[in-house]
BAFIDREN-790861 format. One line per 10 residues: number of its first residue (from 1); their letters; for each residue x, y, z of C-alpha. Coordinates in Angstrom, 2 decimals. Example, Ala and Ser with C-alpha at 12.3 -4.5 7.8 and 13.67 -1.06 7.14 Angstrom:
1	AS	12.30/-4.50/7.80  13.67/-1.06/7.14
END
This chain:
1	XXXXXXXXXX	-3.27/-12.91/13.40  -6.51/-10.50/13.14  -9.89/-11.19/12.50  -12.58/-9.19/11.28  -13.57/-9.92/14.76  -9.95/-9.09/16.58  -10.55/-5.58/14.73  -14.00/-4.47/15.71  -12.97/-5.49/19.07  -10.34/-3.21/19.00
11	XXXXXXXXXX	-12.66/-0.72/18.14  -14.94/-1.33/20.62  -12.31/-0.85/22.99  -11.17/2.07/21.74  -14.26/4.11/21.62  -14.62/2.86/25.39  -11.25/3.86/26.49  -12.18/7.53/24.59  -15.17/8.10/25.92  -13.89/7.27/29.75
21	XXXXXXXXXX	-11.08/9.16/29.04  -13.34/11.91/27.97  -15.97/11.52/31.05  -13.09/11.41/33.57  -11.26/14.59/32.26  -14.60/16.69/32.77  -14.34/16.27/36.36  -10.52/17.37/36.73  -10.52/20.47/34.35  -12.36/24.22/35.47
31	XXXXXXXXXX	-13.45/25.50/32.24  -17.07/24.93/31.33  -17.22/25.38/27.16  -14.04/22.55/26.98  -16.23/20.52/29.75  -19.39/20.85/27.56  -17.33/19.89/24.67  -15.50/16.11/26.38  -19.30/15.27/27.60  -20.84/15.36/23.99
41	XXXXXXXXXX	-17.33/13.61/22.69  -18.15/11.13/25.26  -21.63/10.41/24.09  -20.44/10.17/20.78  -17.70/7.65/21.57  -20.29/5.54/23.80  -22.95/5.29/20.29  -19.84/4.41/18.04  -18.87/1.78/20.47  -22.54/0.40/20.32
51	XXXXXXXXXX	-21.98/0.57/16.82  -18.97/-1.47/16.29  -20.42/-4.12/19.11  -23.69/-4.34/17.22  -21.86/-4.97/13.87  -19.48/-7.34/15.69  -22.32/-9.54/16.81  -24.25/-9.41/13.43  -21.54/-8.97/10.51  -20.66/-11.38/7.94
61	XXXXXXXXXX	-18.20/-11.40/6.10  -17.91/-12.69/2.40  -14.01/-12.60/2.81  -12.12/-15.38/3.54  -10.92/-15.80/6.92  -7.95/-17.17/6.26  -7.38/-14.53/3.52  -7.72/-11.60/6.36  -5.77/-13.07/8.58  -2.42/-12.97/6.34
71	XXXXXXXXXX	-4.02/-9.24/5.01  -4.94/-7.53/8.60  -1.77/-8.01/10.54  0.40/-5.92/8.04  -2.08/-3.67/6.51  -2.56/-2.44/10.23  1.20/-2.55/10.92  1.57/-0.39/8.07  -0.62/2.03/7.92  -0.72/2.41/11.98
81	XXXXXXXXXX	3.37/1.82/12.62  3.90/3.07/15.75  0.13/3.89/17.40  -0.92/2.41/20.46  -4.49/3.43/19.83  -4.96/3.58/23.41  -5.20/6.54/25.99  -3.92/3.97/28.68  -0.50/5.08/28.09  -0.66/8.85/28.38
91	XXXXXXXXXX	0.50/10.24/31.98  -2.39/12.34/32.53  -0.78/13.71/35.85  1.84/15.66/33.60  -0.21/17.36/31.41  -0.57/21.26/32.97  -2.97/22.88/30.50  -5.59/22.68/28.79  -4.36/22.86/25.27  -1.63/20.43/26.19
101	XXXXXXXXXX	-4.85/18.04/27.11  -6.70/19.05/24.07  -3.38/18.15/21.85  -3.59/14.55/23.54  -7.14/14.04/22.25  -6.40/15.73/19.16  -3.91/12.78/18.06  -6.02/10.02/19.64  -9.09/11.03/17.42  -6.68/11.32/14.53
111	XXXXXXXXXX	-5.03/7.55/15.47  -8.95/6.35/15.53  -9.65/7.63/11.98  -6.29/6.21/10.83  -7.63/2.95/12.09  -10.84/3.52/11.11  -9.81/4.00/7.46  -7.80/1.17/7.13  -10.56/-0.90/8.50  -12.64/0.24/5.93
121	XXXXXXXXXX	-10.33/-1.67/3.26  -11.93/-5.12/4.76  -15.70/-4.00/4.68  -17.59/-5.18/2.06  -21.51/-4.54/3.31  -22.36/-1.12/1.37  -24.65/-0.92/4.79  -22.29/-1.58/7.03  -19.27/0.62/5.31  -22.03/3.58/4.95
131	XXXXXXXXXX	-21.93/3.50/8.99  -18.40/3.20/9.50  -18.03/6.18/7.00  -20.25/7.74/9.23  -18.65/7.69/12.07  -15.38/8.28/10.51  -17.05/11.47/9.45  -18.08/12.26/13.25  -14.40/11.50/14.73  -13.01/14.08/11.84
141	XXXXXXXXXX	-15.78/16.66/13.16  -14.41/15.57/16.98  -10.78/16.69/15.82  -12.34/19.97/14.08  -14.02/20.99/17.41  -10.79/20.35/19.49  -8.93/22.04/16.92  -11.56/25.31/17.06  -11.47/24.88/21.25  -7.12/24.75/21.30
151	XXXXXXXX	-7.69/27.71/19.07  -10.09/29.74/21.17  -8.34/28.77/24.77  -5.29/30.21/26.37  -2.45/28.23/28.25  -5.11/28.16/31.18  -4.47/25.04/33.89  -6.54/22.55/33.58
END
């Protein structure tokens, strides 16, 4: 069963895992603009993971817990099915270019807002669901500037 709890941990997590996986693909790909580009994705992931932990330490919720717990498990089952939300399971070592790297972090960004939204279904602090809209908003920009970068690259090796 989830928590309120078990979900900003996962979200926590998964801005950590992004923004490693982001740091350690600037050091194993040539061109500058995409390397520019991972760096400031991996700031970004690194504040939204402050985020989450500081509303993880102070949040409470008006909810019952034992309502969530029977809500979370299959409102996440169903609206993520299949999602690992998790970079852990890509095989970096077979990815050959750039845009093939670029499509990886496309769908991870677009897992996160996924999650994202449907963890906004559970929020109830107007102050606390303007900030997760916010970043919501900033991982839809992320995908955007992948997008424009796939657009503007050529099957280069990364």
């Amino acid at each position: 069963m989830f928590t309120m709890n078990d979900l900003l941990e996962v979200a926590i997590k998964m801005e950590k895992n992004g923004a490693a996986v982001y740091t350690g693909s600037i050091q194993k790909i040539q061109h500058n603009e995409l390397k520019s580009l991972l760096k400031w994705m991996a700031d970004e992931e690194a504040i939204h993971e402050q985020w989450f932990a500081d509303q993880k330490n102070s949040l409470y919720l008006e909810r019952d817990e034992a309502n969530l717990k029977k809500m979370v498990p299959q409102a996440l089952q169903d609206m993520m099915g299949e999602k690992t939300l998790s970079l852990d399971d890509v095989d970096f070592n077979t990815i050959t270019t750039a845009s093939e790297l670029l499509e990886t972090f496309i769908s991870f960004e677009k897992d996160t807002i996924l999650f994202y939204e449907m963890l906004e279904l559970f929020v109830e602090d107007e102050t606390v669901l303007k900030g997760l809209k916010k970043i919501i908003r900033e991982e839809k920009n992320h995908v955007d500037q992948l997008t424009d970068m796939m657009a503007s690259l050529f099957e280069a090796s990364v």
